[in-house]
PDBQT receptor file of N, H, CA, C and O in Angstrom, charges set to zero:
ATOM      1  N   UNK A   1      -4.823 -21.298 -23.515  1.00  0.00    +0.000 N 
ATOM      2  CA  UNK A   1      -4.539 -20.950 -22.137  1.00  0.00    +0.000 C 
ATOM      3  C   UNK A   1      -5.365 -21.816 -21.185  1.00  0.00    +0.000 C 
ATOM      4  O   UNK A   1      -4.993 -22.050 -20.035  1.00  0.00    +0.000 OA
ATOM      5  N   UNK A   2      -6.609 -22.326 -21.760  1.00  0.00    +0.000 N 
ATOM      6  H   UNK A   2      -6.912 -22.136 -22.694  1.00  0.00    +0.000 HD
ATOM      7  CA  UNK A   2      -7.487 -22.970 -20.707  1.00  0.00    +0.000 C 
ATOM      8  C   UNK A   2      -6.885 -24.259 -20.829  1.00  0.00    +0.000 C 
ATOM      9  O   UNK A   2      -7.025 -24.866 -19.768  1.00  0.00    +0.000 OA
ATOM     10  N   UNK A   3      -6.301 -24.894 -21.647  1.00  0.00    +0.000 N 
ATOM     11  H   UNK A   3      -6.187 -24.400 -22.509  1.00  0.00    +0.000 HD
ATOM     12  CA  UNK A   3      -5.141 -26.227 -21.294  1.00  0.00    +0.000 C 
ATOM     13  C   UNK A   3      -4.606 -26.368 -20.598  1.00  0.00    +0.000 C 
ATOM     14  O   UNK A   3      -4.485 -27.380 -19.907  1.00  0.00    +0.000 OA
ATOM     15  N   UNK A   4      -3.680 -24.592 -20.493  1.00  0.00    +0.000 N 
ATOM     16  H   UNK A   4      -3.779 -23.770 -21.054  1.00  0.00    +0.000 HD
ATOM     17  CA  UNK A   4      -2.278 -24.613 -19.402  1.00  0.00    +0.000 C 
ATOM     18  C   UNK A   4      -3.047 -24.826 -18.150  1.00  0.00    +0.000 C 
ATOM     19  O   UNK A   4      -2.555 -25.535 -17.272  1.00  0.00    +0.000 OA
ATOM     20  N   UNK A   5      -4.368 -24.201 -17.971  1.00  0.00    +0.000 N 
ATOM     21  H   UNK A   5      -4.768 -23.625 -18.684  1.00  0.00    +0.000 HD
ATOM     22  CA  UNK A   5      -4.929 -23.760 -16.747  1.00  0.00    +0.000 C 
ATOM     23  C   UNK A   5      -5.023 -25.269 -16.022  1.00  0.00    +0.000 C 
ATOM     24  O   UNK A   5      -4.649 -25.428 -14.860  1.00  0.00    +0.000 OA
ATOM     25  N   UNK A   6      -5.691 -26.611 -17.025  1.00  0.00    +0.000 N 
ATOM     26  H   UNK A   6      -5.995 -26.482 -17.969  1.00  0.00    +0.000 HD
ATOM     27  CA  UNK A   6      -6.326 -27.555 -16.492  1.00  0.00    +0.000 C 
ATOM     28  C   UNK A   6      -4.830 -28.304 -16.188  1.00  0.00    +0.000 C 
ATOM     29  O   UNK A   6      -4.676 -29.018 -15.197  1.00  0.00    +0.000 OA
ATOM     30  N   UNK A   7      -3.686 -28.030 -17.232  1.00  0.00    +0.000 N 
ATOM     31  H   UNK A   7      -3.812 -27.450 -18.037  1.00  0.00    +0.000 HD
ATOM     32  CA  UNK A   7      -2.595 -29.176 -16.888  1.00  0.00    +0.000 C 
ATOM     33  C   UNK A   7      -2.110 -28.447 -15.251  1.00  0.00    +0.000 C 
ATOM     34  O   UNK A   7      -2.008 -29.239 -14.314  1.00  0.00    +0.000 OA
ATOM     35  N   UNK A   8      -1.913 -27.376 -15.068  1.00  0.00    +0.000 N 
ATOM     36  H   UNK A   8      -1.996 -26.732 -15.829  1.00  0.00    +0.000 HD
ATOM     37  CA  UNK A   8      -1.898 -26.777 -13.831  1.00  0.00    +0.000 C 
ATOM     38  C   UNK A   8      -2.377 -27.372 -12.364  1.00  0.00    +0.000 C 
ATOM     39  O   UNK A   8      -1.786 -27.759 -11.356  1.00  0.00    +0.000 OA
ATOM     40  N   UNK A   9      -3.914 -27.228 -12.816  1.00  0.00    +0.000 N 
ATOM     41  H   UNK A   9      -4.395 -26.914 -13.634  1.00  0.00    +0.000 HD
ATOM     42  CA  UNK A   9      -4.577 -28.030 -11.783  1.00  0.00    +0.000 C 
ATOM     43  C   UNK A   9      -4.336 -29.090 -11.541  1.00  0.00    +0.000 C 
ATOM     44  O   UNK A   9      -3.979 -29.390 -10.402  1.00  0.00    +0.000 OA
ATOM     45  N   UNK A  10      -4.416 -29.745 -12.239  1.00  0.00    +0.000 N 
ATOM     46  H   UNK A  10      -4.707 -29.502 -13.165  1.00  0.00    +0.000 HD
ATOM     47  CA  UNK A  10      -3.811 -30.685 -12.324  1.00  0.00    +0.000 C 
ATOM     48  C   UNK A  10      -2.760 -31.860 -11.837  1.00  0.00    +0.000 C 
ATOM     49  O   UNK A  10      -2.791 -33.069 -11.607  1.00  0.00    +0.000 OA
ATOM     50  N   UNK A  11      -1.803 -30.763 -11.819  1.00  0.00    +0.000 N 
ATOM     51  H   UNK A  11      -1.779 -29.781 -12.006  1.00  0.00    +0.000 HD
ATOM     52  CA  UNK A  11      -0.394 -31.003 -10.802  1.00  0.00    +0.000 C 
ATOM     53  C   UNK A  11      -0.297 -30.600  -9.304  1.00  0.00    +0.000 C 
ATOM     54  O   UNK A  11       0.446 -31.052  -8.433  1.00  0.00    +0.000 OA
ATOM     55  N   UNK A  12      -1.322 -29.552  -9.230  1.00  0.00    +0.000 N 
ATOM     56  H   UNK A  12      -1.926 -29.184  -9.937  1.00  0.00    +0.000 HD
ATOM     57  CA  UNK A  12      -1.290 -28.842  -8.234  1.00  0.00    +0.000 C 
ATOM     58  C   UNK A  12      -0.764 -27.529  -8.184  1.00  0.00    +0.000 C 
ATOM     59  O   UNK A  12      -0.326 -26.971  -7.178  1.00  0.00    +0.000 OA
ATOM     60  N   UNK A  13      -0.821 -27.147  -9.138  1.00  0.00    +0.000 N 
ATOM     61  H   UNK A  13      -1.177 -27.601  -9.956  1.00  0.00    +0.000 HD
ATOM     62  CA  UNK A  13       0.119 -25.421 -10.062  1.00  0.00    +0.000 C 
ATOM     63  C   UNK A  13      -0.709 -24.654  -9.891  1.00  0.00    +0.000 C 
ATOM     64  O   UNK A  13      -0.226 -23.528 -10.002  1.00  0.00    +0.000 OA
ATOM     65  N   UNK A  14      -2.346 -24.612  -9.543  1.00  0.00    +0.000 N 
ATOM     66  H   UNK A  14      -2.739 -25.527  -9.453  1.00  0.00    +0.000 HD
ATOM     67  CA  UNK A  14      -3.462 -23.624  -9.967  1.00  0.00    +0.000 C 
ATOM     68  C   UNK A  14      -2.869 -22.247  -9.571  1.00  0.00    +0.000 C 
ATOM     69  O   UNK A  14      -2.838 -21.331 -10.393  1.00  0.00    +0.000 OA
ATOM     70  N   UNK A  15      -2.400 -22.103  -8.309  1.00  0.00    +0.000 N 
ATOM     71  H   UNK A  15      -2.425 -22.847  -7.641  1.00  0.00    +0.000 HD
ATOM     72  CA  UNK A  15      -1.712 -20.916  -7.832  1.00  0.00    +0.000 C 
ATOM     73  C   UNK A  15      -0.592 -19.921  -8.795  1.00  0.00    +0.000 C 
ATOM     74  O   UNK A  15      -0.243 -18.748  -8.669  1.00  0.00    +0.000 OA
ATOM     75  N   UNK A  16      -0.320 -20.728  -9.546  1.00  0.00    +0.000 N 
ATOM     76  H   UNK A  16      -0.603 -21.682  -9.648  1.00  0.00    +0.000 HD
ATOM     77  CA  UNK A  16       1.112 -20.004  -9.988  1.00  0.00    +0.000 C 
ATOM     78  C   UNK A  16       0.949 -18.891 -10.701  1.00  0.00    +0.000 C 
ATOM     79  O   UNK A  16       0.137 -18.729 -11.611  1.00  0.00    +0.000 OA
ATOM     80  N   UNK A  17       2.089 -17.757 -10.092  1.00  0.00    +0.000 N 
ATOM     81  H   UNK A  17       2.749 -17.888  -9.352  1.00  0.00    +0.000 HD
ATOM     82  CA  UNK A  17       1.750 -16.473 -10.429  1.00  0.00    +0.000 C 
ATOM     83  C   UNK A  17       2.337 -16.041 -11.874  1.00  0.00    +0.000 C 
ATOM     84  O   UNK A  17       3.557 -16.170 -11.980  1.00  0.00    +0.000 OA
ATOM     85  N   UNK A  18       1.796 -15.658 -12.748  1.00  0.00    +0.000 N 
ATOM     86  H   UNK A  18       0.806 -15.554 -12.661  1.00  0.00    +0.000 HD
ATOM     87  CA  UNK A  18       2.026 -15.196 -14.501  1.00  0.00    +0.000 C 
ATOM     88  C   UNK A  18       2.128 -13.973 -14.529  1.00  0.00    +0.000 C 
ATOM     89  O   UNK A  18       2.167 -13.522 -15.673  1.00  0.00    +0.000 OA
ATOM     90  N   UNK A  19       2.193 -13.189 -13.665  1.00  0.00    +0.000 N 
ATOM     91  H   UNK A  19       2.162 -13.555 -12.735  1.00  0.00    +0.000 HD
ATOM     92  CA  UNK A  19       1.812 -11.195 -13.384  1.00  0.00    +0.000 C 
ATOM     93  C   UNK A  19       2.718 -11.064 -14.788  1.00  0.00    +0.000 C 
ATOM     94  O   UNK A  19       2.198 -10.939 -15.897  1.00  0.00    +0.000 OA
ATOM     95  N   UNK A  20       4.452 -11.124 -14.505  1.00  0.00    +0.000 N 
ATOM     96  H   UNK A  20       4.874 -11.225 -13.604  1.00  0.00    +0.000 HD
ATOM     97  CA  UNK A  20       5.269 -10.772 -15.391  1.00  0.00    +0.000 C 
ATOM     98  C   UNK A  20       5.147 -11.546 -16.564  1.00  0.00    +0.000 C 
ATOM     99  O   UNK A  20       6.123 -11.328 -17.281  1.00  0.00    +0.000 OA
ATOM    100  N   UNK A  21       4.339 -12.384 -17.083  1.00  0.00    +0.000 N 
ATOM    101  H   UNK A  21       3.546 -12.561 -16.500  1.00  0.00    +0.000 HD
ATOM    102  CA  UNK A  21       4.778 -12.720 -18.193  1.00  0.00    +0.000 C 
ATOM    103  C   UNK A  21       5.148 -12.324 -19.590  1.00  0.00    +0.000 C 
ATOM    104  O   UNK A  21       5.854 -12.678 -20.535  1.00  0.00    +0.000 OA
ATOM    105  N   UNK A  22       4.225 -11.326 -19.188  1.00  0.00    +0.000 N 
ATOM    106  H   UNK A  22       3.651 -11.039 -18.421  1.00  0.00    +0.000 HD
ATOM    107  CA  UNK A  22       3.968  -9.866 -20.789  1.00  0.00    +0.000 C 
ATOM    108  C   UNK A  22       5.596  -9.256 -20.904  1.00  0.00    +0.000 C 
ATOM    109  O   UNK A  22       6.214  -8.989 -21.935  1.00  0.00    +0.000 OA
ATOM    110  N   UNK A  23       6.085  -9.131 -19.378  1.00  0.00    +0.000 N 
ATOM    111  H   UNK A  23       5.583  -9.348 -18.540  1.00  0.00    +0.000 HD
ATOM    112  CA  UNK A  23       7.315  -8.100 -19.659  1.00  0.00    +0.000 C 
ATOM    113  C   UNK A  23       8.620  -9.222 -19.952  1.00  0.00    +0.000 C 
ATOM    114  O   UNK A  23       9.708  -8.804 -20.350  1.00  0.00    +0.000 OA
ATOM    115  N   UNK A  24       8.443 -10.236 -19.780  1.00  0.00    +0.000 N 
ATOM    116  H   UNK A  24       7.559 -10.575 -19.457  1.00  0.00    +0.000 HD
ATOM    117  CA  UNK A  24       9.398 -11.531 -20.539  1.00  0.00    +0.000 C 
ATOM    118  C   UNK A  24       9.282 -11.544 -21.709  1.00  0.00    +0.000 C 
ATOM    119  O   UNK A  24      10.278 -11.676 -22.420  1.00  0.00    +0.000 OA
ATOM    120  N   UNK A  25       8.091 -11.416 -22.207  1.00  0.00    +0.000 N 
ATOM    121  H   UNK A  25       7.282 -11.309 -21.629  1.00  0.00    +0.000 HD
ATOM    122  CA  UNK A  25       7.774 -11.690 -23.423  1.00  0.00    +0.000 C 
ATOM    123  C   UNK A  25       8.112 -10.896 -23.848  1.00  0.00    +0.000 C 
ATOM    124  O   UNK A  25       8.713 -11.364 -24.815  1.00  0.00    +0.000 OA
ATOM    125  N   UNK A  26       8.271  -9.296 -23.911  1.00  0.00    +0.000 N 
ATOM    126  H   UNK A  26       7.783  -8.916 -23.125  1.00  0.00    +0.000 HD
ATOM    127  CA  UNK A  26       8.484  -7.967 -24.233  1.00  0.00    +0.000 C 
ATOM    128  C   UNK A  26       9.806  -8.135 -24.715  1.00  0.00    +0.000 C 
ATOM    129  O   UNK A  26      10.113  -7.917 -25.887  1.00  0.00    +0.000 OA
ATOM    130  N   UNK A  27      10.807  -8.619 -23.607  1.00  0.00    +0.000 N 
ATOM    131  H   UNK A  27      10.558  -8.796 -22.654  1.00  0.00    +0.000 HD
ATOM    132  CA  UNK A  27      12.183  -8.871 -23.094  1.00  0.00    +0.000 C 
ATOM    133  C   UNK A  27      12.621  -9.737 -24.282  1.00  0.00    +0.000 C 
ATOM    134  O   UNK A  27      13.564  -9.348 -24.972  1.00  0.00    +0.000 OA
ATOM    135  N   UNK A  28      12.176 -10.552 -24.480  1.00  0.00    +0.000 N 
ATOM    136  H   UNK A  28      11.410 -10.867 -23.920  1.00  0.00    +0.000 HD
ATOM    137  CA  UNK A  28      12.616 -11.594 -25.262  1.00  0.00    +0.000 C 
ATOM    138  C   UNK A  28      12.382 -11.203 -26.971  1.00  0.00    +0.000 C 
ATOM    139  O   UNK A  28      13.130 -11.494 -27.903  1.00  0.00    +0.000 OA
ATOM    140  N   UNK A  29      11.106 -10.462 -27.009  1.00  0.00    +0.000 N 
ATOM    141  H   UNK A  29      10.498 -10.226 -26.252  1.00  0.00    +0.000 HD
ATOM    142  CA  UNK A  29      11.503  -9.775 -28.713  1.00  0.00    +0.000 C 
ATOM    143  C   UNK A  29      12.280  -8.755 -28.979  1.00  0.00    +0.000 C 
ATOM    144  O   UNK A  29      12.551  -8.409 -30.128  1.00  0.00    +0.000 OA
ATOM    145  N   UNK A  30      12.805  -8.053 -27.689  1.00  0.00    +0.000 N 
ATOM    146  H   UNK A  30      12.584  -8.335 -26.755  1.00  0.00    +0.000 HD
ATOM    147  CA  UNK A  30      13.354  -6.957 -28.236  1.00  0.00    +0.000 C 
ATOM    148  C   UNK A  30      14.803  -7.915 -27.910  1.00  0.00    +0.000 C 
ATOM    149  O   UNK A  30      15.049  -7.006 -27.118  1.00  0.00    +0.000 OA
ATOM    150  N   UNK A  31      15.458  -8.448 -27.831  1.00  0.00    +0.000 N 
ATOM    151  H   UNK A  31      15.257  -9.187 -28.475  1.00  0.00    +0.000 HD
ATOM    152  CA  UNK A  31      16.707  -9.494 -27.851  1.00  0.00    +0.000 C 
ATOM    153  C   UNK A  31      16.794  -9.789 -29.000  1.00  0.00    +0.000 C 
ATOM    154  O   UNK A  31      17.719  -9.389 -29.707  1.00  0.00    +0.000 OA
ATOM    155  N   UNK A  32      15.805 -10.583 -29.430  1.00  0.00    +0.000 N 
ATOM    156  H   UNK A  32      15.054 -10.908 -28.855  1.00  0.00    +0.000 HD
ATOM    157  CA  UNK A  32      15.921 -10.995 -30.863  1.00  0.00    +0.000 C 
ATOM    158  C   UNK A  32      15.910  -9.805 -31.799  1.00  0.00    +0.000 C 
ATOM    159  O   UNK A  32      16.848  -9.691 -32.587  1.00  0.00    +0.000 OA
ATOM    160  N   UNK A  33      14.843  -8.823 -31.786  1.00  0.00    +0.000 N 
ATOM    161  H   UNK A  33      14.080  -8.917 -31.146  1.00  0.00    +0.000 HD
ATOM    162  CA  UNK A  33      15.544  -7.791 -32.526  1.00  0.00    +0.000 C 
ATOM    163  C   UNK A  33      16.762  -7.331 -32.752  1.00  0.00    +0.000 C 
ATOM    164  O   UNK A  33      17.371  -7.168 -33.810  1.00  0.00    +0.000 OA
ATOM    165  N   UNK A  34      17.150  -7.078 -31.304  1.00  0.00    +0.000 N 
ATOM    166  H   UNK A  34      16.655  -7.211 -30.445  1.00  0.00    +0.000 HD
ATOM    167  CA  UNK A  34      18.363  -6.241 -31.054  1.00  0.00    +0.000 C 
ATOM    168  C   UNK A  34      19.898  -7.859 -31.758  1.00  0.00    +0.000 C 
ATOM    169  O   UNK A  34      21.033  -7.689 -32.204  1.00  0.00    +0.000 OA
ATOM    170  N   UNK A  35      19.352  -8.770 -31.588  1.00  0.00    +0.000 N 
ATOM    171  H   UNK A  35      18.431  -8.908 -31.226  1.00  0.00    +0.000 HD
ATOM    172  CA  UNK A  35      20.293 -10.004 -32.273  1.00  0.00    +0.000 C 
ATOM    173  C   UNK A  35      19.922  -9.857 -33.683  1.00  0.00    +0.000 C 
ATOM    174  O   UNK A  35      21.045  -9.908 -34.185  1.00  0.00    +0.000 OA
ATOM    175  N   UNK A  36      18.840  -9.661 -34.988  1.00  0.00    +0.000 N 
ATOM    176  H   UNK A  36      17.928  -9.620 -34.580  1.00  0.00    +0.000 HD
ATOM    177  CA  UNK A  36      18.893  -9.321 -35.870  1.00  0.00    +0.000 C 
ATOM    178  C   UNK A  36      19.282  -8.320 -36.268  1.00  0.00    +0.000 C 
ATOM    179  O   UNK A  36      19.504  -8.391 -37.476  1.00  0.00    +0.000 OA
ATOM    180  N   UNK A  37      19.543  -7.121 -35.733  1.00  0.00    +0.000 N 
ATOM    181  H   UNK A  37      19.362  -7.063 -34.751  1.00  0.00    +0.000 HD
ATOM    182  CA  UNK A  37      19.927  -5.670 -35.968  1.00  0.00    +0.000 C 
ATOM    183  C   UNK A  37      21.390  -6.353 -36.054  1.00  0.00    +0.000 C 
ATOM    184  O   UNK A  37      21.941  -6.161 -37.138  1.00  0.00    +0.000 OA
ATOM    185  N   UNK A  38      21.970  -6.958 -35.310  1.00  0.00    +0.000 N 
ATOM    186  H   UNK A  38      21.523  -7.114 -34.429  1.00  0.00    +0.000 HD
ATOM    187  CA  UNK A  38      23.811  -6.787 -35.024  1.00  0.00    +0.000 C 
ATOM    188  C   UNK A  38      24.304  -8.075 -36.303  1.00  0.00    +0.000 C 
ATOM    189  O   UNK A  38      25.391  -8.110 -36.880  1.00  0.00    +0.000 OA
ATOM    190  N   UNK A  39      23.079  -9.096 -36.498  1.00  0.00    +0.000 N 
ATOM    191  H   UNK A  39      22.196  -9.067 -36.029  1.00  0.00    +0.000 HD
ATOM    192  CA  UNK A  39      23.747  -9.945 -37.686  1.00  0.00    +0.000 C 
ATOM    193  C   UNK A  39      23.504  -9.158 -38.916  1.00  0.00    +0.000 C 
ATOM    194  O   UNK A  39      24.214  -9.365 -39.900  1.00  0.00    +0.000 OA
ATOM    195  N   UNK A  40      22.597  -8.307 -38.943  1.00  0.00    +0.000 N 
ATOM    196  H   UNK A  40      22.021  -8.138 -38.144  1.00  0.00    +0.000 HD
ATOM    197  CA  UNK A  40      22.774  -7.978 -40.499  1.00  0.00    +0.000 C 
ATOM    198  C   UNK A  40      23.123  -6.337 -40.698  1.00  0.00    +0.000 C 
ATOM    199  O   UNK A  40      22.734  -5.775 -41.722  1.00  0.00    +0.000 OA
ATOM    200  N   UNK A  41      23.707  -5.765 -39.899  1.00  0.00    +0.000 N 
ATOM    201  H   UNK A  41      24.023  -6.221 -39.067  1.00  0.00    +0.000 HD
ATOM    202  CA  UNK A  41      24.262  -4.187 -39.493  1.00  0.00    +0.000 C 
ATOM    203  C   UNK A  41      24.453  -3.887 -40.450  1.00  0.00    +0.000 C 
ATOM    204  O   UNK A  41      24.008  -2.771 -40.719  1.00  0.00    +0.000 OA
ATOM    205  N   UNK A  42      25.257  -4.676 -41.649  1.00  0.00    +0.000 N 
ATOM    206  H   UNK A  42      25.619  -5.582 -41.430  1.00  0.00    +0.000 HD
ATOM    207  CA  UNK A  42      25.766  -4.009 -42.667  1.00  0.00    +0.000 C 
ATOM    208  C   UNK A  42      25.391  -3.456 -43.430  1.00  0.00    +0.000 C 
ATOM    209  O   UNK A  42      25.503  -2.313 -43.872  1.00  0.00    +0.000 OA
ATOM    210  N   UNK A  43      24.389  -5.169 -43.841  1.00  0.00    +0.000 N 
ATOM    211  H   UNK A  43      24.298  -6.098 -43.483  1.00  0.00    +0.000 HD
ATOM    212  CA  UNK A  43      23.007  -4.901 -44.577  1.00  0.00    +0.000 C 
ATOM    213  C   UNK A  43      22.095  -3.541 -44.861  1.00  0.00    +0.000 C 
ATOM    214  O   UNK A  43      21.950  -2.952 -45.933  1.00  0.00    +0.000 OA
ATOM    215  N   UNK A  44      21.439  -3.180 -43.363  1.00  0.00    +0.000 N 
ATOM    216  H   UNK A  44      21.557  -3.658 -42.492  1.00  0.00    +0.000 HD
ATOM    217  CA  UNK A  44      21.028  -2.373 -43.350  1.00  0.00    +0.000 C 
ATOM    218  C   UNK A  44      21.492  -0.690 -43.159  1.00  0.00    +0.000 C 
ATOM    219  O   UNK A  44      20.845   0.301 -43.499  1.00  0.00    +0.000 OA
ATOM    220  N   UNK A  45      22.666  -0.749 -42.581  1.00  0.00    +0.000 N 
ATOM    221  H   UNK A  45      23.191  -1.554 -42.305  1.00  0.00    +0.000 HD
ATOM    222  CA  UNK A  45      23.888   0.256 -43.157  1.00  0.00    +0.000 C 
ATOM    223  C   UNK A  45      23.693   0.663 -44.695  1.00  0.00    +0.000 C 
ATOM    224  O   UNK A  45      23.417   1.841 -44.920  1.00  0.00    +0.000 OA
ATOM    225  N   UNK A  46      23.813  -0.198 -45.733  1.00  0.00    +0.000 N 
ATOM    226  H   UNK A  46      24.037  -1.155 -45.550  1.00  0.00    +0.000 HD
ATOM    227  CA  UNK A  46      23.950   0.204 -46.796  1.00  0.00    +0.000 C 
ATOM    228  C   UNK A  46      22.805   0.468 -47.346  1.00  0.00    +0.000 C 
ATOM    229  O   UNK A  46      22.744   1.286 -48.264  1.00  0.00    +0.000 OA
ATOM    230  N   UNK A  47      21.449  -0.327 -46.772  1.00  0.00    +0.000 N 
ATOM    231  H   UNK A  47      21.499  -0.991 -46.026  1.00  0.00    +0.000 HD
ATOM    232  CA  UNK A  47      20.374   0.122 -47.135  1.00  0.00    +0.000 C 
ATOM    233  C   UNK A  47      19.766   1.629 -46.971  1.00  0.00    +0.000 C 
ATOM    234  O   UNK A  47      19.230   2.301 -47.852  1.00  0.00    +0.000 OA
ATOM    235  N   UNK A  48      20.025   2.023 -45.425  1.00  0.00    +0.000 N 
ATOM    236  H   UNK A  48      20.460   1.476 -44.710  1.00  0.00    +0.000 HD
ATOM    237  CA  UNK A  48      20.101   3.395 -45.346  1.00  0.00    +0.000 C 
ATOM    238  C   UNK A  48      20.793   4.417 -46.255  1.00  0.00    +0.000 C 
ATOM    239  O   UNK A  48      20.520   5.582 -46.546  1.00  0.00    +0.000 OA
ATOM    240  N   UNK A  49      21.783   3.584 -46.605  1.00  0.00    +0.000 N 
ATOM    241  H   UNK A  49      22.005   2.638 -46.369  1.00  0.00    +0.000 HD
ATOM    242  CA  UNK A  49      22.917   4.759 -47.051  1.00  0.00    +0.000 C 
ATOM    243  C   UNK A  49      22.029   5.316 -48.812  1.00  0.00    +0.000 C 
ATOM    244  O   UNK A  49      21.821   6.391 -49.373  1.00  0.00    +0.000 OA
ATOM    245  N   UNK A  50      21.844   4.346 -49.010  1.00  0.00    +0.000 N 
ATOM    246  H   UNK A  50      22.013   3.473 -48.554  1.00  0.00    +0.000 HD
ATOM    247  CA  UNK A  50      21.370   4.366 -50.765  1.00  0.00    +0.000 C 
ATOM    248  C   UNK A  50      19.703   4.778 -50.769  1.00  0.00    +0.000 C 
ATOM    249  O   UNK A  50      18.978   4.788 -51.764  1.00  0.00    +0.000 OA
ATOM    250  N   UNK A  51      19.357   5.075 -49.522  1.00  0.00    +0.000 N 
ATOM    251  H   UNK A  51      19.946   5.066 -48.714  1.00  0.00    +0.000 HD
ATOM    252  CA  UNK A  51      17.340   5.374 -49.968  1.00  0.00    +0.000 C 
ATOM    253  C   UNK A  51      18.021   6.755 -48.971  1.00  0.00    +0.000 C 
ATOM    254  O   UNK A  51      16.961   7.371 -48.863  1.00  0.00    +0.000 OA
ATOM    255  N   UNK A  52      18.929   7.526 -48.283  1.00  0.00    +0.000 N 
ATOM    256  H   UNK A  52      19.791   7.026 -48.371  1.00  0.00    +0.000 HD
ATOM    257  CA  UNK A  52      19.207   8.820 -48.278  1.00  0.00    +0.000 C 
ATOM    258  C   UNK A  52      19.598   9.700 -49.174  1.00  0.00    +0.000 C 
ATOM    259  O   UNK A  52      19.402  10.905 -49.330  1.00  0.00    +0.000 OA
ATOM    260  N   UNK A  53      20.702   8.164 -50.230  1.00  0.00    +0.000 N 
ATOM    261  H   UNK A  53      20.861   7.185 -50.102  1.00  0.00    +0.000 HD
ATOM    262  CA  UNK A  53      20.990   8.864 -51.277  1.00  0.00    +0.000 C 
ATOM    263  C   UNK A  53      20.008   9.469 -52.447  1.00  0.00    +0.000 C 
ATOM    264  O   UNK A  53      20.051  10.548 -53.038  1.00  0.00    +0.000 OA
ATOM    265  N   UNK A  54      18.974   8.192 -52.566  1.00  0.00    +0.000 N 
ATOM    266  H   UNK A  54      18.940   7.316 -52.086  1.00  0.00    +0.000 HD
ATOM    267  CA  UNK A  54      17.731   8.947 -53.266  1.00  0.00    +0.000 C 
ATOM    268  C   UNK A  54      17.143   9.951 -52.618  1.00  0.00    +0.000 C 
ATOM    269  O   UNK A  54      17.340  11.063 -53.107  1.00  0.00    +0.000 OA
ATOM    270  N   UNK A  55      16.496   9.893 -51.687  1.00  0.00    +0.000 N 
ATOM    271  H   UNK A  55      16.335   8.989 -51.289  1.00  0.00    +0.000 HD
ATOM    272  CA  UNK A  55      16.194  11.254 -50.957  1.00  0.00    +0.000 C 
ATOM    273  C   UNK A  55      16.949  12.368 -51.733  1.00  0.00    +0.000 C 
ATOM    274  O   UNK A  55      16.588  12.939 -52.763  1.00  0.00    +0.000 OA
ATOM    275  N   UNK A  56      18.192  12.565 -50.932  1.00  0.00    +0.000 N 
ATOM    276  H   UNK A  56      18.485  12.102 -50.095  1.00  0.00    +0.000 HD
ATOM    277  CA  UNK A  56      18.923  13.777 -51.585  1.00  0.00    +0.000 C 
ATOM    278  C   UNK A  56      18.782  14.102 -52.894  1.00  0.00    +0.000 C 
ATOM    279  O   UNK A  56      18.586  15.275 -53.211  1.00  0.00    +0.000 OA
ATOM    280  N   UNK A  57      18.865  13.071 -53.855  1.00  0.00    +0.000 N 
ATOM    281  H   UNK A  57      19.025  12.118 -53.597  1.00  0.00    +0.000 HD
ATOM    282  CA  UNK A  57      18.413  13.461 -55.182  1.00  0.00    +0.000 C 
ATOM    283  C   UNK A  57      17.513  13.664 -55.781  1.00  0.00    +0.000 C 
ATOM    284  O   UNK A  57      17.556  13.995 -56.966  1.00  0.00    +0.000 OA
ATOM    285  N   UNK A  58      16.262  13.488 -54.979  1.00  0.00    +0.000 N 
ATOM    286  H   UNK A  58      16.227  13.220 -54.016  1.00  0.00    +0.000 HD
ATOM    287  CA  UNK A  58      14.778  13.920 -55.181  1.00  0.00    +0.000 C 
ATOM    288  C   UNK A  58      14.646  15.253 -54.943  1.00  0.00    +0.000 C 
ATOM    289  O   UNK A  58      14.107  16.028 -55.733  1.00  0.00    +0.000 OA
ATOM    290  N   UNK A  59      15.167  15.591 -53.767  1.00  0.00    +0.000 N 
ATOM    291  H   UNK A  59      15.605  14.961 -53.126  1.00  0.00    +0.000 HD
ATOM    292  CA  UNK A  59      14.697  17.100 -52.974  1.00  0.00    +0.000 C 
ATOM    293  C   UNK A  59      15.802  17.922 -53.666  1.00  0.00    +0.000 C 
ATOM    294  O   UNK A  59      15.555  19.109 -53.877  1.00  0.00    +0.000 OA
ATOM    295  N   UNK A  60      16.842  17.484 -53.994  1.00  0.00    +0.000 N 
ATOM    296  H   UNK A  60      17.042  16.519 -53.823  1.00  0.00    +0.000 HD
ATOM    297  CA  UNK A  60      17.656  18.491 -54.972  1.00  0.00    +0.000 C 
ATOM    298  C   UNK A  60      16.813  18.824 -56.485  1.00  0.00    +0.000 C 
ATOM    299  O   UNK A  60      16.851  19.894 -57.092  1.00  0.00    +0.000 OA
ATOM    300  N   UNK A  61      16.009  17.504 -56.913  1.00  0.00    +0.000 N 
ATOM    301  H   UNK A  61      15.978  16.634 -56.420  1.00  0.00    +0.000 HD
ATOM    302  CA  UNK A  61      15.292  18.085 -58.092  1.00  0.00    +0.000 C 
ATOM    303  C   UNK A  61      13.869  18.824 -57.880  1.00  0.00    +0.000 C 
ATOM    304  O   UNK A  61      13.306  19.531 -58.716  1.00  0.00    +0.000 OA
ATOM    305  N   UNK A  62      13.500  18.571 -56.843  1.00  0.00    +0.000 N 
ATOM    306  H   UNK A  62      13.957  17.997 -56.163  1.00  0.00    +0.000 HD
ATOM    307  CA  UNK A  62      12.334  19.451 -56.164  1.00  0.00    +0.000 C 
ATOM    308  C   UNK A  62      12.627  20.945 -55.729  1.00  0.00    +0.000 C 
ATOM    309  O   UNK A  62      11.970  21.974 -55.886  1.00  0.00    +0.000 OA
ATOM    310  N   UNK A  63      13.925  20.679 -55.087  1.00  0.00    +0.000 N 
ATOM    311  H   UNK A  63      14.459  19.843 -54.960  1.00  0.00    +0.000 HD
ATOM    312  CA  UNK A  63      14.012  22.319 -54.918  1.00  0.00    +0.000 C 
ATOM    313  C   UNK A  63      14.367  23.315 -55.854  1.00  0.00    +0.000 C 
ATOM    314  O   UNK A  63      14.074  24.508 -55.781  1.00  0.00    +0.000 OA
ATOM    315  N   UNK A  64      15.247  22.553 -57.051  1.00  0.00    +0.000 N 
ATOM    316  H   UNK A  64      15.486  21.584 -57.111  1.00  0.00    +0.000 HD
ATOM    317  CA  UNK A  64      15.186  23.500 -58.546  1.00  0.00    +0.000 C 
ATOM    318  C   UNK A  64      14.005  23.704 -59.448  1.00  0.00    +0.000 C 
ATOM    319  O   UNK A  64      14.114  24.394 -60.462  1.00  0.00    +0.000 OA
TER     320      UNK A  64
């Protein structure tokens, strides 16, 4: 960050305001999440489907 700071000065940038940068940044992983969730939906569709299915068959032998 103390790079960006000096190339800044540099140019004449020292001023420039960064307030939001955290909530871009925020913005931008949950995109990519939300873009890995929709390429592999299926994927994990079926993954759910088969570790509920164990579940169920655990707690059915637990509860007998």
């Amino acid at each position: 960050m103390n790079n960006l700071k000096r190339i800044f000065k540099m140019r004449g940038l020292e001023k420039l305001n960064d307030k939001g940068l955290g909530t871009i940044e925020v913005i931008l992983i949950l995109v990519v999440l939300i873009g890995l969730v929709i390429i592999f939906k299926d994927q994990l569709l079926d993954l759910i489907t088969r570790i509920f299915a164990v579940i169920s068959a655990d707690s059915s032998k637990v509860m007998s």
